[in-house]
N, C-alpha and C positions, 0 to 999 in steps of 0.2 A: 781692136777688140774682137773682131769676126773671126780672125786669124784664131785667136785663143779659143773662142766658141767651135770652131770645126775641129782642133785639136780634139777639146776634150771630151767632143761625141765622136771622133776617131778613137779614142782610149776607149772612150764607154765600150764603144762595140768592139773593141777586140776583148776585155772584159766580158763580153756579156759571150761572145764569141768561145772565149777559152769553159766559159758555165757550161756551155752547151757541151762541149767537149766530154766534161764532165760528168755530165748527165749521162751521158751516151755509153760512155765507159762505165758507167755503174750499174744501167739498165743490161749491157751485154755481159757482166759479171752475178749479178746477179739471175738472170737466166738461166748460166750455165752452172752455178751454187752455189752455195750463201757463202756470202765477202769474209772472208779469213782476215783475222787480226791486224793484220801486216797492211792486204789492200784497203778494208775500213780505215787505219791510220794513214794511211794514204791520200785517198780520200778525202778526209777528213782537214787534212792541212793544204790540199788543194786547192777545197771550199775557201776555210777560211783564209787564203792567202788571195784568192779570189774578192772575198767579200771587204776585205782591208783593201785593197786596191778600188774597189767601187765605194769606198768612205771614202777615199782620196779623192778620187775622182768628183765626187760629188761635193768637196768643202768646198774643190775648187771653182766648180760652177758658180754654187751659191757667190763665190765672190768676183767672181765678173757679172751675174746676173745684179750683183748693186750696182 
């Protein structure tokens, strides 16, 4: 069970890893001018391909934390 527990705060954090990414890239685009269509959809499915990966992540918790 501990095996499974370090996994899946190894996932967490390359999730939480790749957000940042994200962030990063959006603060330096926006900077330099406002996010064109293209980069906003971009963006946008990154988050959310992101944030479906951190509901995975987290059912799975939830079920070794029983």
């Amino acid at each position: 069970m501990e095996h499974n527990a370090y996994e899946i705060i190894d996932r967490l954090c390359t999730v939480t890893n790749a957000l940042v990414d994200i962030t990063k890239m959006q603060a330096e685009v926006i900077a330099q001018m406002e996010l064109s269509e293209k980069v906003e959809k971009e963006l946008a499915e990154m988050r959310l391909s992101a944030d479906r990966q951190l509901d995975i992540i987290e059912h799975r918790l939830r079920q070794i934390r029983r």
